[in-house]
N, CA, C and O atoms as a CHARMM CRD file, in Angstrom:
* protein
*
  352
    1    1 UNK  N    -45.25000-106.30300 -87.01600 PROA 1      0.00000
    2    1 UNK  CA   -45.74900-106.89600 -88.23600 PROA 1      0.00000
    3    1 UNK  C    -47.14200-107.49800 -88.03000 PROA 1      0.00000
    4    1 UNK  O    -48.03900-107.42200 -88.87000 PROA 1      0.00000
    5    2 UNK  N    -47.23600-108.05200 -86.93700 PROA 2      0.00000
    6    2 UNK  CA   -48.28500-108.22000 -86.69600 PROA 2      0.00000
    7    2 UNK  C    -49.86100-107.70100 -86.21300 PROA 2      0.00000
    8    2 UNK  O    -50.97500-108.21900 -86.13700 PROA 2      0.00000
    9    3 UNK  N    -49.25100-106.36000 -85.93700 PROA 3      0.00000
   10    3 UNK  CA   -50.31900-105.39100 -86.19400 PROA 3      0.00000
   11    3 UNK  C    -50.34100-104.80300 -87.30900 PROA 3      0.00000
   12    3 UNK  O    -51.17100-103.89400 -87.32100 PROA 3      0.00000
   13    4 UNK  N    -49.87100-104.91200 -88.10100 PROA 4      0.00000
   14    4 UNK  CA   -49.75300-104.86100 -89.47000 PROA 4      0.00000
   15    4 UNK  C    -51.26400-105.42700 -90.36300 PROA 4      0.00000
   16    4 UNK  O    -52.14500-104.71400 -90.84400 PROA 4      0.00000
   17    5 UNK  N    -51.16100-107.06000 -90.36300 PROA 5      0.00000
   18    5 UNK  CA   -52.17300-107.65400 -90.33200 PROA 5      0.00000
   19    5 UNK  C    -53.75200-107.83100 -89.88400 PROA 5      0.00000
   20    5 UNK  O    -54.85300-108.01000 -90.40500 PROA 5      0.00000
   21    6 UNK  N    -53.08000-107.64600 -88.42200 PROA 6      0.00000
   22    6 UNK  CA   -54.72700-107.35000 -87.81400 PROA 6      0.00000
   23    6 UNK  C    -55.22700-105.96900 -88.61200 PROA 6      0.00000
   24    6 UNK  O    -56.38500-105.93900 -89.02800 PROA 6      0.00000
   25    7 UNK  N    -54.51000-105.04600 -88.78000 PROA 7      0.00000
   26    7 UNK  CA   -55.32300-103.50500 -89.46800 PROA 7      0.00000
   27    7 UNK  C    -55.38900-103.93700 -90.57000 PROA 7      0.00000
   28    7 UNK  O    -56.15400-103.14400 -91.11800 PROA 7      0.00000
   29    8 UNK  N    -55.01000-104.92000 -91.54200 PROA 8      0.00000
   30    8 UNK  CA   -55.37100-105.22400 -92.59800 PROA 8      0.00000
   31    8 UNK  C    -56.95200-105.99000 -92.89600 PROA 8      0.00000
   32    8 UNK  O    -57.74600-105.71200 -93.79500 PROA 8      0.00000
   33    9 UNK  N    -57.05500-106.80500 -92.05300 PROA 9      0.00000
   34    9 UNK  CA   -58.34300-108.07700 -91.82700 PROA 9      0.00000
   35    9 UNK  C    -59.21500-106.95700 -90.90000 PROA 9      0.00000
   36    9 UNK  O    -60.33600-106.97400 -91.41000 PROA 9      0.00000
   37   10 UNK  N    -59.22300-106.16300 -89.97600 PROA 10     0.00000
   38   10 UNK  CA   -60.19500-105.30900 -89.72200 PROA 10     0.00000
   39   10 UNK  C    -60.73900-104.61700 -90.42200 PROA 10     0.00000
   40   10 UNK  O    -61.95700-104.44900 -90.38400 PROA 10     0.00000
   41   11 UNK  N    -59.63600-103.82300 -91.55600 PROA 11     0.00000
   42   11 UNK  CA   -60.30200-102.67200 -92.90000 PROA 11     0.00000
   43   11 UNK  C    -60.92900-103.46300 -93.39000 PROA 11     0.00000
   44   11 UNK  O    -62.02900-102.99700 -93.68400 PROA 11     0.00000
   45   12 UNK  N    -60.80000-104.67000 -93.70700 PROA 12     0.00000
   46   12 UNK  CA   -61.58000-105.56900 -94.48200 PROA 12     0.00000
   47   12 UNK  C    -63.02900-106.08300 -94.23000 PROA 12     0.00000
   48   12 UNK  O    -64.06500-106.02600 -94.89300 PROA 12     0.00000
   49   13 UNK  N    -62.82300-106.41400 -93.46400 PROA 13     0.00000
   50   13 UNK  CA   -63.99800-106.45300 -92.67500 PROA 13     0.00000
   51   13 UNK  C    -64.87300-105.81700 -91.83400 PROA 13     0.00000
   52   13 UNK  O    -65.86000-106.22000 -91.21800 PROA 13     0.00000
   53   14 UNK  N    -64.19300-104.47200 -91.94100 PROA 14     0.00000
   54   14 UNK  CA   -65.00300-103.30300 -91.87300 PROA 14     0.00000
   55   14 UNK  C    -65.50800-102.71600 -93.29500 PROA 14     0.00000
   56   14 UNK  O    -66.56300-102.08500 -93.22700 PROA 14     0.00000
   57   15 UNK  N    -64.88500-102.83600 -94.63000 PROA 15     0.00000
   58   15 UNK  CA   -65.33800-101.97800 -95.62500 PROA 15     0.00000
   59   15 UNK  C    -65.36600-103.41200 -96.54900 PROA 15     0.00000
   60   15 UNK  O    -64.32200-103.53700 -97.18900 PROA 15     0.00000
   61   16 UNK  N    -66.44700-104.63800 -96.77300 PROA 16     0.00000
   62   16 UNK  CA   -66.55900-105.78500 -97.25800 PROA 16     0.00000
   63   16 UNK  C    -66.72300-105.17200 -98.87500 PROA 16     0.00000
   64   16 UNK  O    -65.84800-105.42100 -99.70500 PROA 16     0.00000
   65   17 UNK  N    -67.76400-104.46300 -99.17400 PROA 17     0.00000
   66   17 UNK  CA   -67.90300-104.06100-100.57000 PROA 17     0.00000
   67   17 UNK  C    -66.64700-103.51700-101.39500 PROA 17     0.00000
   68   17 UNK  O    -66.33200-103.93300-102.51000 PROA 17     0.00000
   69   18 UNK  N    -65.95500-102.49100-100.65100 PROA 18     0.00000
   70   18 UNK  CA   -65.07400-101.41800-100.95600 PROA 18     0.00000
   71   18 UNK  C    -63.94000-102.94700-101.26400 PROA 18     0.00000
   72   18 UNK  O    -63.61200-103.31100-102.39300 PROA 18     0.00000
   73   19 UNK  N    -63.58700-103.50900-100.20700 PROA 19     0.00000
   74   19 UNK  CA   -62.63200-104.43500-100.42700 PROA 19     0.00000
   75   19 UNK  C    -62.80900-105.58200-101.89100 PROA 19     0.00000
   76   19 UNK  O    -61.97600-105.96000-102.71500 PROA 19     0.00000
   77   20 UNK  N    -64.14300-105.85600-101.74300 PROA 20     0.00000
   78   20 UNK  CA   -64.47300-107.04500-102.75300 PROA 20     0.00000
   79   20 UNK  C    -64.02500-106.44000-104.10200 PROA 20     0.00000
   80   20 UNK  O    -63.38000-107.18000-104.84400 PROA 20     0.00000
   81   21 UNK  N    -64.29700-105.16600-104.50800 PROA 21     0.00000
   82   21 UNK  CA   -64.40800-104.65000-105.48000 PROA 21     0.00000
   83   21 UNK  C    -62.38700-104.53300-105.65800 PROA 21     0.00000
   84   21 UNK  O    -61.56700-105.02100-106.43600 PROA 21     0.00000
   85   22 UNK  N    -62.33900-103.88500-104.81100 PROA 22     0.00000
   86   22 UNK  CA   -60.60500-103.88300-105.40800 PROA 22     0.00000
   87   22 UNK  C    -59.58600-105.40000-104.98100 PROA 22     0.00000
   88   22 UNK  O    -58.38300-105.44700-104.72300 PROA 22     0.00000
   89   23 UNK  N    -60.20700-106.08900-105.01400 PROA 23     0.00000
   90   23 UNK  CA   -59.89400-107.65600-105.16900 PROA 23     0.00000
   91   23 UNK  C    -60.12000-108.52500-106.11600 PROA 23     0.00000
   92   23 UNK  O    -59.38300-109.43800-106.48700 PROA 23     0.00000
   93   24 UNK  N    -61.09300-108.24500-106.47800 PROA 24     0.00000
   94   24 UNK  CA   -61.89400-108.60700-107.97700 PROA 24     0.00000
   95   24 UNK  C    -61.42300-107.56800-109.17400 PROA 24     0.00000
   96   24 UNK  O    -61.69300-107.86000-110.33900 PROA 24     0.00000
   97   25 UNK  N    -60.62200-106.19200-108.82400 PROA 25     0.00000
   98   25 UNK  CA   -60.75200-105.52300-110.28200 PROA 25     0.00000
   99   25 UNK  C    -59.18300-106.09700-110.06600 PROA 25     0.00000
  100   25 UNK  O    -58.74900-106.47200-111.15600 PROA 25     0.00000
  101   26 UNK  N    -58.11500-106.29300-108.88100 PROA 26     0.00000
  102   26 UNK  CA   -56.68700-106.82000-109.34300 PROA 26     0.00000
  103   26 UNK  C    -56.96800-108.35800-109.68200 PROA 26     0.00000
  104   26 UNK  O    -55.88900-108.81800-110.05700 PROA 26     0.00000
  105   27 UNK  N    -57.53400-108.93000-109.70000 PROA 27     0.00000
  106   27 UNK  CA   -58.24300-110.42400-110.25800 PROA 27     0.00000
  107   27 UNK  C    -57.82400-109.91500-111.71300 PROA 27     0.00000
  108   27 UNK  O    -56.74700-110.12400-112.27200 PROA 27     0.00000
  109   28 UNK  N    -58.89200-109.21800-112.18700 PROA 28     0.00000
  110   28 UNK  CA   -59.28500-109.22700-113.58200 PROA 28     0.00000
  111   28 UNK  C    -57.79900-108.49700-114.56800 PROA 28     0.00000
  112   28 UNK  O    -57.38800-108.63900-115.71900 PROA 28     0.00000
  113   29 UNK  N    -57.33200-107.64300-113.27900 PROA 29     0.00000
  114   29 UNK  CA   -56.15600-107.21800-113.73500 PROA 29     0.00000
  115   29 UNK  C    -55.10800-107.70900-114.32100 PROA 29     0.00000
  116   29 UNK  O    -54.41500-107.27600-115.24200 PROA 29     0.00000
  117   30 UNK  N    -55.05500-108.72200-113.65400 PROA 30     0.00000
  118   30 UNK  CA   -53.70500-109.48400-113.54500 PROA 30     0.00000
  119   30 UNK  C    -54.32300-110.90100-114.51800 PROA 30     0.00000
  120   30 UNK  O    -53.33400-111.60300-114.73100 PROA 30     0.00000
  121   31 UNK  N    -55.21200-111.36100-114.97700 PROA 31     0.00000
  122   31 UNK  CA   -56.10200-112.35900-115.60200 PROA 31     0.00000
  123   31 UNK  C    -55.83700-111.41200-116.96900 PROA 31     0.00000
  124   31 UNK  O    -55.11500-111.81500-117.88200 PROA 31     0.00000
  125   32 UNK  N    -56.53700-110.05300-116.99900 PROA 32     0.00000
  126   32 UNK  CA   -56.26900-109.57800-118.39200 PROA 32     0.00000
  127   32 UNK  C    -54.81200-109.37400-119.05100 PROA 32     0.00000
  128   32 UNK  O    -54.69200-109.72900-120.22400 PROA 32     0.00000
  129   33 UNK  N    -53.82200-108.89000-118.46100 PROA 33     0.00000
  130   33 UNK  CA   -51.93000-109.11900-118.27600 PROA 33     0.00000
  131   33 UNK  C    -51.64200-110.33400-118.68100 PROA 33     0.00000
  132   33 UNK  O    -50.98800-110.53500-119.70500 PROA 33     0.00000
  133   34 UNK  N    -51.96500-110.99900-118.14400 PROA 34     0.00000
  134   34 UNK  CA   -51.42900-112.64000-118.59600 PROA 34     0.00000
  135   34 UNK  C    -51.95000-113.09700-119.90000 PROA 34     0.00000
  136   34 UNK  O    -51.28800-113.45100-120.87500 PROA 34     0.00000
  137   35 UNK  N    -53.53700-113.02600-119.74500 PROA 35     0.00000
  138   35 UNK  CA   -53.48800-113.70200-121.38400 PROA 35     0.00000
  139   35 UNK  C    -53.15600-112.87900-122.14800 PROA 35     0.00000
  140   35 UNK  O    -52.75900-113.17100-123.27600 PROA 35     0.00000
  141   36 UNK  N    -53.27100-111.30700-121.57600 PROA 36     0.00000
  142   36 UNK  CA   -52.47700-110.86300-123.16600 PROA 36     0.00000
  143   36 UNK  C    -50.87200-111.49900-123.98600 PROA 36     0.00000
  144   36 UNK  O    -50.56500-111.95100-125.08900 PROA 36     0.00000
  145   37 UNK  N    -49.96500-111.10200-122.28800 PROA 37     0.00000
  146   37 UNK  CA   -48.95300-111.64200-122.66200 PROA 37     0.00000
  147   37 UNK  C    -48.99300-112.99100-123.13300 PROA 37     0.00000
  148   37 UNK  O    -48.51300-113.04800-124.26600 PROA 37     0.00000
  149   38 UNK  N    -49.41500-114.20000-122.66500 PROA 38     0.00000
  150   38 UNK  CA   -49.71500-115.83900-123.80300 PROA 38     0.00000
  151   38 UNK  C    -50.07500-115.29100-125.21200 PROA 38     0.00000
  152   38 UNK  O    -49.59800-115.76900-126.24100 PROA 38     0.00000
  153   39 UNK  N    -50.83800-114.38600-125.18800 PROA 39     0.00000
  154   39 UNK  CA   -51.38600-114.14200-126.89700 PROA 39     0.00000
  155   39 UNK  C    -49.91900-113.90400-128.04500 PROA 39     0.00000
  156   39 UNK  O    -49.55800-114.49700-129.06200 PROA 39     0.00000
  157   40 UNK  N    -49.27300-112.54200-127.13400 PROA 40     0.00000
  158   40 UNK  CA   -48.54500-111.85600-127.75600 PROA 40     0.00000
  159   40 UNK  C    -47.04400-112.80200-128.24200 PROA 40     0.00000
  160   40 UNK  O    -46.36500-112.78800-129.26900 PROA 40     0.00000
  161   41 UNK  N    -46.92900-113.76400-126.65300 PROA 41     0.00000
  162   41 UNK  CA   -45.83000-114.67800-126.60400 PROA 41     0.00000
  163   41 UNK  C    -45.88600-115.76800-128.09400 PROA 41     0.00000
  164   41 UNK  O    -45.02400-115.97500-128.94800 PROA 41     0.00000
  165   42 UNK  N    -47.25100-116.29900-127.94400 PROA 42     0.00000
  166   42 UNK  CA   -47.74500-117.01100-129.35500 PROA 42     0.00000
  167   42 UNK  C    -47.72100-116.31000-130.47000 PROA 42     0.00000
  168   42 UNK  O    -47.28900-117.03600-131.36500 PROA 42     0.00000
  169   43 UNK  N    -47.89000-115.60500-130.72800 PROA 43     0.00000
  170   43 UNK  CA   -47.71500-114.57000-131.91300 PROA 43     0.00000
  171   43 UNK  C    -46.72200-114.44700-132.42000 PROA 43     0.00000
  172   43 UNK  O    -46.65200-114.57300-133.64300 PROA 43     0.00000
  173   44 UNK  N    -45.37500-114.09800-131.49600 PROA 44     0.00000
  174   44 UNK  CA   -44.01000-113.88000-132.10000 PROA 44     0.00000
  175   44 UNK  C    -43.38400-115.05900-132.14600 PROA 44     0.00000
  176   44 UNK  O    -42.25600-114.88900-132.60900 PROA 44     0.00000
  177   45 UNK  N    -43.63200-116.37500-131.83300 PROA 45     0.00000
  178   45 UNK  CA   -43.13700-117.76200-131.79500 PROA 45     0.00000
  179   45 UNK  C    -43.42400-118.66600-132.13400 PROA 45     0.00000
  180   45 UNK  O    -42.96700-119.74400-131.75600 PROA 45     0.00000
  181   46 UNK  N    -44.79300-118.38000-133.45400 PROA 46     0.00000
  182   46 UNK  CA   -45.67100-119.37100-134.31100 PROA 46     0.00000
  183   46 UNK  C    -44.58800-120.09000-135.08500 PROA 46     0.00000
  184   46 UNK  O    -44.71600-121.30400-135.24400 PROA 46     0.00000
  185   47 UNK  N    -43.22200-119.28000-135.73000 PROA 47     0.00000
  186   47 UNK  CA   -42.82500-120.01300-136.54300 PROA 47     0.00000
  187   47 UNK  C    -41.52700-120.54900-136.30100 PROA 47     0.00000
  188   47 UNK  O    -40.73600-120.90500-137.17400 PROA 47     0.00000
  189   48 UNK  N    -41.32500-120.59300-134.90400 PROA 48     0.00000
  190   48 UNK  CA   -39.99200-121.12900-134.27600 PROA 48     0.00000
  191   48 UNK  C    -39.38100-122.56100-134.48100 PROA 48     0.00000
  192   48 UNK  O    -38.19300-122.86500-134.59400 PROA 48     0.00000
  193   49 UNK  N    -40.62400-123.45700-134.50300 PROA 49     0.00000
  194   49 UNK  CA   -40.26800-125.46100-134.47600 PROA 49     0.00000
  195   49 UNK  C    -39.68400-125.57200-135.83900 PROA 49     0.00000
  196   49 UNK  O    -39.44000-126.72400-136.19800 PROA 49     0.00000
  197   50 UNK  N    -39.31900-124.29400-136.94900 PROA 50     0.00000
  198   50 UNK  CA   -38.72300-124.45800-138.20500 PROA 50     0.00000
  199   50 UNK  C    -36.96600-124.19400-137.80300 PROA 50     0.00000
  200   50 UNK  O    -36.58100-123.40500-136.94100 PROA 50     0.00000
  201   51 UNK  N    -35.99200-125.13900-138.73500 PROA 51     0.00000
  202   51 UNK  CA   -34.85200-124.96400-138.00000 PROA 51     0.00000
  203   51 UNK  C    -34.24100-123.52000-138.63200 PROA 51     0.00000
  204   51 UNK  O    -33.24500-123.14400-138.01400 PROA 51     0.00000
  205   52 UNK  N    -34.60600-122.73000-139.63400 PROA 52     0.00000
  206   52 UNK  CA   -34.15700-121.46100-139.60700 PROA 52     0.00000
  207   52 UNK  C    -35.00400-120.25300-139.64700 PROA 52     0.00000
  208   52 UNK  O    -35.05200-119.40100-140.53500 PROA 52     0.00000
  209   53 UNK  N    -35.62100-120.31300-138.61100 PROA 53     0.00000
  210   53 UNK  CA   -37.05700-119.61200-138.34200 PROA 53     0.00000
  211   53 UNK  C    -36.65900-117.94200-138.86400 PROA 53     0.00000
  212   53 UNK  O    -37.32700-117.24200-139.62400 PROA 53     0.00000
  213   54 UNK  N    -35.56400-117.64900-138.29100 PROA 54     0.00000
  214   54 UNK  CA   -34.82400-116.44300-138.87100 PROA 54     0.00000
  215   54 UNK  C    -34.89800-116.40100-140.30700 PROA 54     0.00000
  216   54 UNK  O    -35.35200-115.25700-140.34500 PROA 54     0.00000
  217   55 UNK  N    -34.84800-116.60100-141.05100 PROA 55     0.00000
  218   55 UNK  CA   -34.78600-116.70500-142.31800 PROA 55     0.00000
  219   55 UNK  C    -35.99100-116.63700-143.03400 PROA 55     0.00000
  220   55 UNK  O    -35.90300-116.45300-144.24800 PROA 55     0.00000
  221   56 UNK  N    -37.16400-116.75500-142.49200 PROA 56     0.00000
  222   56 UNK  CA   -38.36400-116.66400-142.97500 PROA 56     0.00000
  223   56 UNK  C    -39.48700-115.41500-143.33000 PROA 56     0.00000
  224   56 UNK  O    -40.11500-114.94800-142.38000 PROA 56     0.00000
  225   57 UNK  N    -39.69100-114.96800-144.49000 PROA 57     0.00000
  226   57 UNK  CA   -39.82300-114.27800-145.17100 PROA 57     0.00000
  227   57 UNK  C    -41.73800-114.37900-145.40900 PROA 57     0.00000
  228   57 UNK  O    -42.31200-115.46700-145.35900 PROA 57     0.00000
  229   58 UNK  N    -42.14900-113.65600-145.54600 PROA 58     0.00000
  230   58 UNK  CA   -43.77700-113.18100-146.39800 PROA 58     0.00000
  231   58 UNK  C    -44.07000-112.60100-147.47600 PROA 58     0.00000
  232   58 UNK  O    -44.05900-111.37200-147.54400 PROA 58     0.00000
  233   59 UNK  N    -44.33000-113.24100-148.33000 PROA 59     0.00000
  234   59 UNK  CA   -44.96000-112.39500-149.57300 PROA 59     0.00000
  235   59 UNK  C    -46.30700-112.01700-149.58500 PROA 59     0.00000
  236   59 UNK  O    -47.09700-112.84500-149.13100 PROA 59     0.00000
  237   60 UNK  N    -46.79000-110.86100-150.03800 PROA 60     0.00000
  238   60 UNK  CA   -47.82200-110.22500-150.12200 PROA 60     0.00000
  239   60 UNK  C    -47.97800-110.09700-151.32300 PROA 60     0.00000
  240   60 UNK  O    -47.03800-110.01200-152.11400 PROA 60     0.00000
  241   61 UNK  N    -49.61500-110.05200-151.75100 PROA 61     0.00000
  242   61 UNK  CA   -49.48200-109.28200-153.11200 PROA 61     0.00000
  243   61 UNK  C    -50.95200-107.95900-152.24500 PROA 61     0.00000
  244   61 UNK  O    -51.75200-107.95000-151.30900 PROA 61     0.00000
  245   62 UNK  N    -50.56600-107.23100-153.17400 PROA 62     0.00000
  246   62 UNK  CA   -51.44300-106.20700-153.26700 PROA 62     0.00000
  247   62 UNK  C    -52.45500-106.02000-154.36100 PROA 62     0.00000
  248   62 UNK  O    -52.18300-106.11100-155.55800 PROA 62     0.00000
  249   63 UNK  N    -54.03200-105.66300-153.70400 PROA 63     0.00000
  250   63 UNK  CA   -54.40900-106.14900-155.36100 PROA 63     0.00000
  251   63 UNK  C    -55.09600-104.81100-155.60800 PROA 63     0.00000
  252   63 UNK  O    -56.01100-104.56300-154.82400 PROA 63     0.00000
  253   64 UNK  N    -54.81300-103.82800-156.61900 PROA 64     0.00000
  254   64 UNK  CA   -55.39600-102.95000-157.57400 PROA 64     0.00000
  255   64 UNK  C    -56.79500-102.59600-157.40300 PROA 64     0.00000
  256   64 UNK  O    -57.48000-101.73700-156.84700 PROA 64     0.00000
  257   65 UNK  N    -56.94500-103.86700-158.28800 PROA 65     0.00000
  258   65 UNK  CA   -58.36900-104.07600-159.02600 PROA 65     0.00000
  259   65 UNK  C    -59.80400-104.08400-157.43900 PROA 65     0.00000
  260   65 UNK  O    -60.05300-105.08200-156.76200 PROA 65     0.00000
  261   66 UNK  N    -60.24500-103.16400-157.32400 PROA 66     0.00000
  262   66 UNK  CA   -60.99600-103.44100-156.01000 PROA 66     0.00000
  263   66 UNK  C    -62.06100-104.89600-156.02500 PROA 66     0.00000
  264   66 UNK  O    -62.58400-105.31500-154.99200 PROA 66     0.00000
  265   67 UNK  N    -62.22000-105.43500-157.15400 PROA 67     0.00000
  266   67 UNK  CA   -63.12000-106.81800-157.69200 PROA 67     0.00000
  267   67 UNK  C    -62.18900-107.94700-156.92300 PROA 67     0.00000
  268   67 UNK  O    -62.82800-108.89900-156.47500 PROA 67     0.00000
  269   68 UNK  N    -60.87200-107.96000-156.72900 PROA 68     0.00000
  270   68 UNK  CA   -60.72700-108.90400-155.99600 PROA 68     0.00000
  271   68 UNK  C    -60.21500-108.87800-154.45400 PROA 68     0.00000
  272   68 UNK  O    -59.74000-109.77500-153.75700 PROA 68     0.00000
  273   69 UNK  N    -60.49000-107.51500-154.18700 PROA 69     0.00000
  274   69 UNK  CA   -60.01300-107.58200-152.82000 PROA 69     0.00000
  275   69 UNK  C    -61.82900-108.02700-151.80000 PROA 69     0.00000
  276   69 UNK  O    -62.82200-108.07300-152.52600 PROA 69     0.00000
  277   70 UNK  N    -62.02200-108.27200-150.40900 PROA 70     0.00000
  278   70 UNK  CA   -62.51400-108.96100-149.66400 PROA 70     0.00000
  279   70 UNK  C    -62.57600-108.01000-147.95500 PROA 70     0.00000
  280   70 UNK  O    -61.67000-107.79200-147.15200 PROA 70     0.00000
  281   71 UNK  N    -63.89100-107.67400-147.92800 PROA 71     0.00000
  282   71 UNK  CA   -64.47700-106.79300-146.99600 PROA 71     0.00000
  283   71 UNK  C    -63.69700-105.29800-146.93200 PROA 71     0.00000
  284   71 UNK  O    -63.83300-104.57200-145.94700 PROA 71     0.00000
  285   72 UNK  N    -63.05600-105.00400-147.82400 PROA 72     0.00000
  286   72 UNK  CA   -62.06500-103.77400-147.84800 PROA 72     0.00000
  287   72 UNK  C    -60.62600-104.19500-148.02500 PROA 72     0.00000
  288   72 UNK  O    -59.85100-103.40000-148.55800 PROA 72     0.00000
  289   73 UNK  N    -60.35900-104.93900-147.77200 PROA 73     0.00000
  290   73 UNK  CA   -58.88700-105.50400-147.44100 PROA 73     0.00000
  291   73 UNK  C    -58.18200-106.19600-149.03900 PROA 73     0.00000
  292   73 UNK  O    -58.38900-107.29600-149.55100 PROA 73     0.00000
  293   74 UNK  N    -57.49400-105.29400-149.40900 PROA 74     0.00000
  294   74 UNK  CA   -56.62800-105.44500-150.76500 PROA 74     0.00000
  295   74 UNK  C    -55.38700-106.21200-150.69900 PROA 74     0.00000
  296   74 UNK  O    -54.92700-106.55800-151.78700 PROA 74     0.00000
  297   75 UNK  N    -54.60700-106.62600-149.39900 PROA 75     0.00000
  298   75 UNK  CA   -53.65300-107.21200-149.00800 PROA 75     0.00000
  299   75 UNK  C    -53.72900-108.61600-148.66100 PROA 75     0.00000
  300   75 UNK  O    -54.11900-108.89800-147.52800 PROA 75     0.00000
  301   76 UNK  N    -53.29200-109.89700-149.78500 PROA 76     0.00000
  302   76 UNK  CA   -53.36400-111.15800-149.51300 PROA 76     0.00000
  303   76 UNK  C    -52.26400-111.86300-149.80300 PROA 76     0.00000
  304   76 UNK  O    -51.54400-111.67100-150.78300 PROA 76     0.00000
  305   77 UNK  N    -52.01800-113.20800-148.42700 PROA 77     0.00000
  306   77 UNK  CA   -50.95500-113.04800-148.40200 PROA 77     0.00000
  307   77 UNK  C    -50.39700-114.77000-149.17800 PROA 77     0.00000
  308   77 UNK  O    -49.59700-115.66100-148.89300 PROA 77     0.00000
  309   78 UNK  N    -51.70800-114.38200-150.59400 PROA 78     0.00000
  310   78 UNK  CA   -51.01400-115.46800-151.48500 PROA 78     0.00000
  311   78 UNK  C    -50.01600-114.87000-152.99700 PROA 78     0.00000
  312   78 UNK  O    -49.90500-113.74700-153.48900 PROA 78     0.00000
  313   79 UNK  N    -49.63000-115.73800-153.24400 PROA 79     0.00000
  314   79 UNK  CA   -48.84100-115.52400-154.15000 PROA 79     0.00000
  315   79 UNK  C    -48.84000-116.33600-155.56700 PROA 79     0.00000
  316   79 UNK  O    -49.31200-117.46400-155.42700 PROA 79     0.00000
  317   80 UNK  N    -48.43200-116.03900-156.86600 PROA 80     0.00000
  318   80 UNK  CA   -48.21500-116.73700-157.72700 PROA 80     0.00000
  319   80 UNK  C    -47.55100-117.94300-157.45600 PROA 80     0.00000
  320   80 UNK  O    -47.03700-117.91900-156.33800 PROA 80     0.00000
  321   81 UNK  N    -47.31900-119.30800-158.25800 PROA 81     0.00000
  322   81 UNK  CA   -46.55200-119.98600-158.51400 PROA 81     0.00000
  323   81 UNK  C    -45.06900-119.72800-159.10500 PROA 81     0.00000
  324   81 UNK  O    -44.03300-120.39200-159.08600 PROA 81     0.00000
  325   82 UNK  N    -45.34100-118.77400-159.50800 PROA 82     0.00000
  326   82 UNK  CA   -44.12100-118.42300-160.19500 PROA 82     0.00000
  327   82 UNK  C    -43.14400-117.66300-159.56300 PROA 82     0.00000
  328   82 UNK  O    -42.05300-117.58000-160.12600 PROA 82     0.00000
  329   83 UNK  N    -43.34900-116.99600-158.32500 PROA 83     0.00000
  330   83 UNK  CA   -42.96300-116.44200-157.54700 PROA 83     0.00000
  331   83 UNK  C    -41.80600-117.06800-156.62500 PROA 83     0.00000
  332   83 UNK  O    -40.90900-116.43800-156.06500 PROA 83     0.00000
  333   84 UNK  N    -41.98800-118.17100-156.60200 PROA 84     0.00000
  334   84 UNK  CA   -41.18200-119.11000-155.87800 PROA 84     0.00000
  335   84 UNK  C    -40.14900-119.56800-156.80800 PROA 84     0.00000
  336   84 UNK  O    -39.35900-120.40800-156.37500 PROA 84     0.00000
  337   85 UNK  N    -40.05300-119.26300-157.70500 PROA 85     0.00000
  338   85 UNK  CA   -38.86400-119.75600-158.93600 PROA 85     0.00000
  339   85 UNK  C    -38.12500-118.40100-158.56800 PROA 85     0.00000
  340   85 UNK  O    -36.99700-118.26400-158.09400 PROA 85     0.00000
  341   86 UNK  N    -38.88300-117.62000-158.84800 PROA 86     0.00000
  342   86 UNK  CA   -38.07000-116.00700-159.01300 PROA 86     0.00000
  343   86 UNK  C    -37.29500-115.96500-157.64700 PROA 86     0.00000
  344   86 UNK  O    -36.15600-115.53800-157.83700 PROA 86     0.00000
  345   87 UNK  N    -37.54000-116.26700-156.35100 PROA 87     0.00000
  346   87 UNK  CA   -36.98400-116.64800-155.43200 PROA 87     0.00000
  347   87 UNK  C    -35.47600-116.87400-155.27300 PROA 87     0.00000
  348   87 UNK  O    -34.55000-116.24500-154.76200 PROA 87     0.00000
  349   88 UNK  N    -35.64800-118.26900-156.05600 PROA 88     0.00000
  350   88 UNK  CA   -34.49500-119.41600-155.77700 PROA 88     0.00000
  351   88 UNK  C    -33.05600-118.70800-156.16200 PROA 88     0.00000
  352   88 UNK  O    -32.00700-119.34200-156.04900 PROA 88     0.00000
C-alpha cells in the first residue's frame, strides 16, 4: 500500500500541470454537483413549513390577448378574486 502512494506523489510531481488541471476540473466538478443539488433540494421544498404542503395547488391563468402577456410569456400565475370562492 505503500508503494501505492509513493507512485502516486511521484506522478505528481513528475506531471505538476497535467495533475493541477485534473484536480481543479474534480474541484469544479464536485462544487458544480452540489450546488446544483442545494438548488434543486430548495426548489422541491419551498413549500414544506405549511402543515398540508401536499395539498397545495397553483392556479394559472393563460392570457389570449397578446397586450397583456410580458416578454413573450402568456402564463401568469395570478388569478381573479373570484376564483377563490369558486374553490371553496
Amino acid at each position: 500500500m505503500i508503494t501505492l502512494w509513493k507512485l502516486l506523489v511521484r506522478n505528481i510531481l513528475k506531471h505538476k500541470t497535467y495533475s493541477a488541471i485534473n484536480v481543479l476540473g474534480l474541484a469544479f466538478g464536485f462544487t458544480a454537483f452540489i450546488l446544483v443539488n442545494l438548488f434543486v433540494r430548495y426548489e422541491l421544498s419551498w413549500d414544506e413549513h405549511n402543515k398540508n404542503y401536499d395539498r397545495i395547488d397553483r392556479i394559472q391563468r393563460i392570457f389570449e390577448n397578446i397586450n397583456y402577456s410580458s416578454n413573450g410569456n402568456n402564463i401568469s400565475p395570478h388569478s381573479r378574486g373570484i376564483t377563490a370562492k369558486l374553490l371553496e
